[in-house]
FIGUMI-734334 format. One record per residue (C-alpha): residue number from 1; residue in three letters; x, y, z. Coordinates in steps of 0.2 Angstrom, whole numbers, plus 5000, padded with zeros to 4 digits. Last residue first. Layout:
N
<NUM 'ALA' <X Y Z>>,
...
***
This chain:
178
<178 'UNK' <5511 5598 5370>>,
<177 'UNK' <5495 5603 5378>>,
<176 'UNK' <5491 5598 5396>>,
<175 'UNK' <5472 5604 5404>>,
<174 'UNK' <5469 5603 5421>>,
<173 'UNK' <5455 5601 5433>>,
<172 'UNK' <5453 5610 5450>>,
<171 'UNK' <5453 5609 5469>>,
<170 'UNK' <5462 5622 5479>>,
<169 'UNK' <5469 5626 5500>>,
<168 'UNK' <5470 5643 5503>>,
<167 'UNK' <5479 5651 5519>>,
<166 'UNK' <5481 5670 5522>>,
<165 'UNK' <5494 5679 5532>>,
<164 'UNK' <5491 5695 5534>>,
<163 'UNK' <5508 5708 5540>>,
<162 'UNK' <5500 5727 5547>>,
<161 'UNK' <5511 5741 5545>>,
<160 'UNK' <5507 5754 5556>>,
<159 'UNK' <5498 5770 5553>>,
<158 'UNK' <5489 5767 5568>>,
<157 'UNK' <5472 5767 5564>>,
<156 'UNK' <5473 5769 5544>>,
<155 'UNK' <5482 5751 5548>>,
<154 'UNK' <5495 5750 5532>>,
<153 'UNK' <5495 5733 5522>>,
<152 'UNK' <5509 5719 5520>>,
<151 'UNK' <5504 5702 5511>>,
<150 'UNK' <5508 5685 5515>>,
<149 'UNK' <5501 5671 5505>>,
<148 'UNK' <5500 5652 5511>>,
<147 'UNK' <5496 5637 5498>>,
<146 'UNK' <5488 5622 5495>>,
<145 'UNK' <5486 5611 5480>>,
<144 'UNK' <5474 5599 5473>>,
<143 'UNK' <5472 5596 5453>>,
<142 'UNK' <5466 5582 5444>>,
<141 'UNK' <5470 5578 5424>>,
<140 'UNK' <5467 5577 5408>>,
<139 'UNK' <5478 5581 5392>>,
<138 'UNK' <5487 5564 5393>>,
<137 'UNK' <5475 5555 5404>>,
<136 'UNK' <5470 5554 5420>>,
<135 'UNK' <5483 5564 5425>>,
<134 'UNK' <5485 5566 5444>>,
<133 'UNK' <5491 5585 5449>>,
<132 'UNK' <5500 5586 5468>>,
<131 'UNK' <5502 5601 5480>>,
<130 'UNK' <5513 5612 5489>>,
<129 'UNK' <5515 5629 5494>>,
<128 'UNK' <5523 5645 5492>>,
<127 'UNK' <5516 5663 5491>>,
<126 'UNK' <5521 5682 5491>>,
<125 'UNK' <5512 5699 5492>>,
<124 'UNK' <5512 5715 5484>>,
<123 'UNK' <5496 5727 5489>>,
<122 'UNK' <5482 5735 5482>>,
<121 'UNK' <5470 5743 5490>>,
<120 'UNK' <5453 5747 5480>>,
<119 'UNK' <5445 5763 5486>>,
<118 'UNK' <5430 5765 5499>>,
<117 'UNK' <5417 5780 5494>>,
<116 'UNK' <5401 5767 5496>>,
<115 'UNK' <5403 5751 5505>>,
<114 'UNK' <5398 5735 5504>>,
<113 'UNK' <5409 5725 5495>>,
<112 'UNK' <5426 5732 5496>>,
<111 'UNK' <5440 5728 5486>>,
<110 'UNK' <5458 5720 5489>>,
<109 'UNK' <5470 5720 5475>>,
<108 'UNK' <5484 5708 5482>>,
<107 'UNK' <5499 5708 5468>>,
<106 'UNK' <5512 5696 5464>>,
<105 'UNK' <5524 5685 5470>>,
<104 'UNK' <5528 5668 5470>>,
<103 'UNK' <5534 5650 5478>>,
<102 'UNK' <5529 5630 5472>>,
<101 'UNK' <5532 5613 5477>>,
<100 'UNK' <5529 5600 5464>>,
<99 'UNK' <5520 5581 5468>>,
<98 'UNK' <5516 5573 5448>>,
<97 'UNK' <5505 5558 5450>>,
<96 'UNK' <5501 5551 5434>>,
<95 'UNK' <5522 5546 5429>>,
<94 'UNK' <5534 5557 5423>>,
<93 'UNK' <5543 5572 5429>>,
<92 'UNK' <5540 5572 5448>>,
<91 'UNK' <5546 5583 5459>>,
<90 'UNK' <5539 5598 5447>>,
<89 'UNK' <5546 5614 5455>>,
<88 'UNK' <5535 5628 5451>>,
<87 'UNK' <5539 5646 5450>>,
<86 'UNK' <5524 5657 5451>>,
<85 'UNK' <5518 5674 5445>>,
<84 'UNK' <5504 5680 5455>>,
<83 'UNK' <5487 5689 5452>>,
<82 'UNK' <5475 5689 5469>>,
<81 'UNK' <5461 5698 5469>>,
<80 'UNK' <5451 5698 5485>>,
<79 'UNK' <5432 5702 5487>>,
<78 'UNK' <5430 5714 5504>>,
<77 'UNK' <5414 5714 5517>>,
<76 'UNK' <5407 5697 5516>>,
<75 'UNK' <5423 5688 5506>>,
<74 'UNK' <5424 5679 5488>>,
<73 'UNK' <5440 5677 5485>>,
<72 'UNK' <5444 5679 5464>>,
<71 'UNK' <5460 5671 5458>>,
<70 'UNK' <5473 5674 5444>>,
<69 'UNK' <5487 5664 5442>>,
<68 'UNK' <5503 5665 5430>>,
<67 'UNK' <5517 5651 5433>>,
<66 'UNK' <5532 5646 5424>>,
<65 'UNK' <5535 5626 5427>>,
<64 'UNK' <5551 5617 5431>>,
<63 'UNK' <5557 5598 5431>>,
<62 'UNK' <5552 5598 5412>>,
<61 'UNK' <5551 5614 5407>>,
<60 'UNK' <5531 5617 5408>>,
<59 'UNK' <5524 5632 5404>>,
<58 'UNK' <5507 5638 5416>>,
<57 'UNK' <5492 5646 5413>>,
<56 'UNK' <5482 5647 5433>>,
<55 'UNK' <5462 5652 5433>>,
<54 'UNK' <5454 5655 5450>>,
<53 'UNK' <5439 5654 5461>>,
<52 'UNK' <5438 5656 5479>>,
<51 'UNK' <5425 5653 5492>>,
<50 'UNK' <5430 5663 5509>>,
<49 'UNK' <5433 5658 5527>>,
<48 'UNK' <5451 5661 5526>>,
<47 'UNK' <5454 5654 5508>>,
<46 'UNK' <5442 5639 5500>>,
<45 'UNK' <5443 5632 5484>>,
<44 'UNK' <5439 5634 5465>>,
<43 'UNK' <5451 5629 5450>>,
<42 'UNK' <5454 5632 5433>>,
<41 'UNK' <5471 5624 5426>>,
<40 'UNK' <5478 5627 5410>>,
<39 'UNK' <5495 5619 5405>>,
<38 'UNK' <5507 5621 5394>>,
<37 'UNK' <5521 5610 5387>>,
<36 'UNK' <5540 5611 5381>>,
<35 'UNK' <5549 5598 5378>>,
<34 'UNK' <5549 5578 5379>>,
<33 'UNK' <5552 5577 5398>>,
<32 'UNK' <5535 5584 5404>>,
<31 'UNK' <5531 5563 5401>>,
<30 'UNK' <5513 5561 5405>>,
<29 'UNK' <5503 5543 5405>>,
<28 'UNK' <5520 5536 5409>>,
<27 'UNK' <5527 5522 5393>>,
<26 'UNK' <5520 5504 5397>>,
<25 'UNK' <5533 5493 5403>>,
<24 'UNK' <5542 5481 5388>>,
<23 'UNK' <5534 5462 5394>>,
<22 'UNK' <5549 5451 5396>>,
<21 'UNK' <5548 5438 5383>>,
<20 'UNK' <5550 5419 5391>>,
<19 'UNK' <5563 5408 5389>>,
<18 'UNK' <5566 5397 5404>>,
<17 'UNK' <5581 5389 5408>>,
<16 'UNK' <5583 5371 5410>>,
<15 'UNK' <5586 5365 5427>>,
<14 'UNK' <5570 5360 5431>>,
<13 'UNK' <5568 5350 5413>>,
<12 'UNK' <5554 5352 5407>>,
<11 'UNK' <5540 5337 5408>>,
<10 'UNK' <5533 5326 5393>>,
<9 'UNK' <5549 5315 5395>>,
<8 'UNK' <5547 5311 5414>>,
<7 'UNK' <5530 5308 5416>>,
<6 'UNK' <5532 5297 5401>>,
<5 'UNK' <5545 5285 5409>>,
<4 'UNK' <5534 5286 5425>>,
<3 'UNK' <5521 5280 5417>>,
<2 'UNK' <5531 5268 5409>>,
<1 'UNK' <5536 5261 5426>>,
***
């Protein structure tokens, strides 16, 4: 009986309520929330058969990004330029993984390789896509994004006009200043 006497004393209550400190969450690694950032991204990656290698500058408003891209396609008869201004939706504001969907246009220079006498074509194209960046840390992160350009250019055959379609999938690394 006086064990059971002390079992009862030394336990809590079960009805009594428990007062415990809730933990405060840990802030996002990146919050594009708190003003006006940029971002540097190079990248390499594969478009139409063709290594690619690139450099994007970006400003971020939050929810939206302003985008300048410049790209090099390595190709076997023709290297490709692309320079683009993008708009990028940011569906993600806060967080390590931000997702964003993304549409531009810009100018396709296209030059040939191995060939003597053939002049640079340039061209104006557009582009949308997709992809995702995952911070690492707050200045550091991954890249991964896919896109499909489509450019107009005249046959010299036909004198028609010829609508390309090229898609390029990208790897890359970031760089976020505030």
């Amino acid at each position: 009986m006086a064990a059971l006497l002390v079992l009862c004393t030394n336990t809590p209550s079960m009805h009594a309520q428990q007062t415990e400190k809730a933990e405060a969450p840990a802030p996002p690694v990146v919050d594009l929330t708190r003003g006006v950032s940029f971002e540097v991204s190079p990248h390499t990656g594969y478009m139409g058969g063709s290594g690619t290698f690139g450099l994007r500058f970006s400003m971020n408003y939050g929810a939206f990004n302003f985008e300048i891209a410049g790209e090099q396609v390595i190709g076997q008869t023709a290297n490709l330029y692309p320079i683009f201004v993008n708009a990028v939706l940011n569906l993600s504001t806060k967080g390590n993984l931000i997702p964003y969907g993304t549409v531009g246009g810009g100018l396709m220079l296209t030059t040939p390789t191995n060939t003597i006498g053939d002049e640079t074509v340039s061209t104006l194209g557009v582009s949308f896509g997709g992809g995702a960046r995952y911070y690492l840390t707050e200045i550091f992160g991954l890249r991964l994004e896919g896109k499909q350009y489509i450019t107009s250019v005249q046959s010299e055959r036909d004198q028609n006009d010829e609508l390309l379609f090229f898609q390029e999938i990208s790897l890359g690394v970031t760089f976020l200043f505030n």
